[in-house]
C-alpha positions as CSV (number, residue, x, y, z in Angstrom):
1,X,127.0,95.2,71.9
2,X,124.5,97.4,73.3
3,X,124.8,99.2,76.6
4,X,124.3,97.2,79.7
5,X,122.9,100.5,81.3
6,X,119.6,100.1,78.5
7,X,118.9,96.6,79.1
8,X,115.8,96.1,81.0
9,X,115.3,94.7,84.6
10,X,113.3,91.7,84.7
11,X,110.2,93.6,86.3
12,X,110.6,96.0,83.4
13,X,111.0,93.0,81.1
14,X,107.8,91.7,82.3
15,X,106.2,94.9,81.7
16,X,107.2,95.4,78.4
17,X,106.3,91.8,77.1
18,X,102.7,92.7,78.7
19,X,102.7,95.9,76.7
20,X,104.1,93.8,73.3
21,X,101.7,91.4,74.2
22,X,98.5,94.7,74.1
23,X,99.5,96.3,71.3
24,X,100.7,92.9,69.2
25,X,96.2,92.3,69.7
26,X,95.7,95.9,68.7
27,X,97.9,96.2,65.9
28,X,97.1,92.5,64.4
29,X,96.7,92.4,60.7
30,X,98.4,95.5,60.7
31,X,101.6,95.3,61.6
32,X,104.0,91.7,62.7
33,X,104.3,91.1,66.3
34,X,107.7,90.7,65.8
35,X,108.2,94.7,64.5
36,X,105.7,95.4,67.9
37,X,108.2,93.8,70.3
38,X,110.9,95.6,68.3
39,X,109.4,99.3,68.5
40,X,108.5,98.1,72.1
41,X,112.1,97.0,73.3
42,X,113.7,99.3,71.2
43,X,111.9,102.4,72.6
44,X,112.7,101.4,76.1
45,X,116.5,100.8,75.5
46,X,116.0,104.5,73.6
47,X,114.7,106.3,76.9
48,X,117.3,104.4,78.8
49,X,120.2,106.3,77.7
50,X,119.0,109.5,78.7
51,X,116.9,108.5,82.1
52,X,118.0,109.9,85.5
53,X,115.3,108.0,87.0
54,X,114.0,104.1,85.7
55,X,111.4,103.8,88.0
56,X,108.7,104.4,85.9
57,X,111.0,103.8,82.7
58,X,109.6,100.4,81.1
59,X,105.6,102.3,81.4
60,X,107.2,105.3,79.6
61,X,108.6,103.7,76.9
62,X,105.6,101.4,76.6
63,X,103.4,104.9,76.1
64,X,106.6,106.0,73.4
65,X,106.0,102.9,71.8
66,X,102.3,103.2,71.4
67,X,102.4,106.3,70.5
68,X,105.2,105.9,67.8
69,X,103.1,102.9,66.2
70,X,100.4,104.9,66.1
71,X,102.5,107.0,64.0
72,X,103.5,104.1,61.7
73,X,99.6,103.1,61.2
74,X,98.9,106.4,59.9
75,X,101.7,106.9,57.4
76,X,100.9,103.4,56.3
77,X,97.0,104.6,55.8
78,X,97.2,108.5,56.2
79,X,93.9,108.8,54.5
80,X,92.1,106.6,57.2
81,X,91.3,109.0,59.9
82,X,91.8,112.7,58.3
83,X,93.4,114.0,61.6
84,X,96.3,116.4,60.7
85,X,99.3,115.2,62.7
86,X,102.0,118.0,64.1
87,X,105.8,117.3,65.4
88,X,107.5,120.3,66.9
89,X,111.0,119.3,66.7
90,X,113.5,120.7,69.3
91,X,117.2,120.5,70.0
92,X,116.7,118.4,73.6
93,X,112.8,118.3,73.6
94,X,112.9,120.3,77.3
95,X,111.4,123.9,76.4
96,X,110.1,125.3,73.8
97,X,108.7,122.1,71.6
98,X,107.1,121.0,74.9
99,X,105.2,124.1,75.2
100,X,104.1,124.4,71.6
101,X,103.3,121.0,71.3
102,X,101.4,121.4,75.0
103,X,99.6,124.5,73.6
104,X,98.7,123.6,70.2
105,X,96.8,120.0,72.1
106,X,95.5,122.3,74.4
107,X,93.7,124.5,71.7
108,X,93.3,122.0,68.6
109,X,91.3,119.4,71.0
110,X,90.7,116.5,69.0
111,X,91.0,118.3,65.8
112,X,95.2,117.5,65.7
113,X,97.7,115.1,67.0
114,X,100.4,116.4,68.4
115,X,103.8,115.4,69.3
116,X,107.2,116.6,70.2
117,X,110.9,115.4,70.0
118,X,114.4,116.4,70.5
119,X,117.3,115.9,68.3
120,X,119.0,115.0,71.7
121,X,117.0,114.6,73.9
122,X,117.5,115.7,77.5
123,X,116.6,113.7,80.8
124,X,113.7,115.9,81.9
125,X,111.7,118.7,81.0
126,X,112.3,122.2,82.2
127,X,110.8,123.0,85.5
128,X,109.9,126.6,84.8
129,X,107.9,124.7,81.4
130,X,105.5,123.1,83.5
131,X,105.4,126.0,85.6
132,X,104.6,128.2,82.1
133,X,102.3,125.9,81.3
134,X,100.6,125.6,84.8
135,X,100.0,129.3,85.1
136,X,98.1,129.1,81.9
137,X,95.8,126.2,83.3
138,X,96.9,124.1,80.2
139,X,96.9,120.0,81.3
140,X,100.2,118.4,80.0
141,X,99.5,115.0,81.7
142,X,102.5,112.7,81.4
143,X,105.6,114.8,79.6
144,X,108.9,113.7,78.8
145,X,112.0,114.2,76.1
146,X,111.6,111.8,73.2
147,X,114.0,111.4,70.8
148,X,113.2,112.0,67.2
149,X,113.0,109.0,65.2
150,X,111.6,108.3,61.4
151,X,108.1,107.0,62.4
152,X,106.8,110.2,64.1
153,X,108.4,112.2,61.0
154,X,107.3,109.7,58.8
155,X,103.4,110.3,59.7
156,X,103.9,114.4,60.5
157,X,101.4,116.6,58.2
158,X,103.6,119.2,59.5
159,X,106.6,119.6,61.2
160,X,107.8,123.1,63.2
161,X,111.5,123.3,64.2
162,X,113.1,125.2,66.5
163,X,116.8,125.8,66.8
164,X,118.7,124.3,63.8
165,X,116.7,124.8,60.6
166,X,117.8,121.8,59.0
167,X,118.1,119.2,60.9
168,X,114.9,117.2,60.3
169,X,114.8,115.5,56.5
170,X,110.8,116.1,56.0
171,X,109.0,114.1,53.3
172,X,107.2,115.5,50.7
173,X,103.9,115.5,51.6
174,X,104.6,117.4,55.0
175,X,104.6,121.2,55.6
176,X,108.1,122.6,56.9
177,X,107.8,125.5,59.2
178,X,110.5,127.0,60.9
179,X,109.6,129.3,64.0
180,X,112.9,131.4,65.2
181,X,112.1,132.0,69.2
182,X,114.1,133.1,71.5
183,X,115.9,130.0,73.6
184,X,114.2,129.8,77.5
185,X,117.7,128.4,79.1
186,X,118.7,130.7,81.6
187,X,116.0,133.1,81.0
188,X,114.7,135.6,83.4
189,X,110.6,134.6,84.4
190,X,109.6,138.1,82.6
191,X,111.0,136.7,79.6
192,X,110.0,133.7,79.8
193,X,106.1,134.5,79.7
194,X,107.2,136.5,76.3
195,X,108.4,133.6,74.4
196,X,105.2,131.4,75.5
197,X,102.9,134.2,74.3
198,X,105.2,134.3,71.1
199,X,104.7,130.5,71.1
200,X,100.4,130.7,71.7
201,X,100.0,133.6,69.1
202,X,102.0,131.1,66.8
203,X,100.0,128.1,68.0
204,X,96.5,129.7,67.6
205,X,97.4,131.0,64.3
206,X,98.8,127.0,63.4
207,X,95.6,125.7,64.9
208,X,93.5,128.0,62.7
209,X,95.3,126.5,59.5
210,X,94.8,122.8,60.5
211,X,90.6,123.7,61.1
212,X,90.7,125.5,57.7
């Protein structure tokens, strides 16, 4: 029995039926709308679990959802669009896959999709990321942890870890890169502006392969 804390309320149920409901019409022919209201209900009960807050919860895990049957669509048809797609894996998704993933969207434009993910994920992201990111003028638009799930590996081009090496199975068709970067928890704000200039030397370089 699943946890009464991850069922939805019935404004969030009506919420998530109208986004089952969008992406069932944008997905048809593609994929049942029976696996859309899975992904869709699933992702919600996912996000619930870790979620301090649920006010906005049922539009988040609509956005999850999209974004993780976009995933789906392209490693059913990887060929279709030519777009390299990039996961930076984390151990919570609150630090320093938020700011790669924020860096390398920033830089690759509409050249890469990016995403992020956490093994286990945390309820927010790091204040001082946003505030590392801020000072660099780079737009992150709506951030959150996102647990790592089959489909986003599934579709990754390439995946970069950070923290335990081995903890994502990558398929055979995806480039495995490991980046060993010094953890932000705790860190002073000096040090802190180190590791994202690690992390953007290491983006730009990334970014450079995917153009080439």
């Amino acid at each position: 029995m699943s946890d009464p804390s991850e069922q939805p309320e019935d404004l969030d149920t009506r919420v998530l039926q109208r986004t089952v409901t969008h992406l069932a019409d944008r997905y048809a022919g593609i994929f049942p709308p029976e696996l859309v209201e899975r992904v869709v209900f699933e992702s919600y009960a996912t996000l619930a679990r870790t979620a301090k807050v649920r006010t906005y919860l049922a539009p988040v895990a609509g956005h999850f959802a999209a974004d993780r049957l976009a995933a789906l669509a392209h490693a059913k048809d990887r060929d279709a669009s030519g777009i390299p797609q990039v996961l930076f894996v984390g151990r919570h998704d609150t630090g320093l896959a938020q700011i790669a993933a924020a860096l390398l969207a920033h830089h690759a434009t509409d050249t890469a999709v990016v995403r992020s993910a956490g093994i286990l994920p945390g309820p927010a992201v790091d204040a001082v990321v946003l505030e590392a990111l801020a000072a660099r003028g780079v737009e992150v638009g709506q951030v959150y942890p996102k647990p790592l799930t089959d489909d986003v590996v599934r579709a990754a081009d390439w995946v970069i870890t950070f923290g335990p090496r081995d903890a994502v199975v990558v398929y055979e068709h995806t480039v495995h890169q490991h980046w060993d970067v010094a953890d932000l928890q705790d860190a002073a704000p000096e040090r802190v502006q180190a590791v994202v200039d690690d992390l953007d030397h290491r983006v730009r370089a990334l970014c450079a392969d995917l153009r080439a």
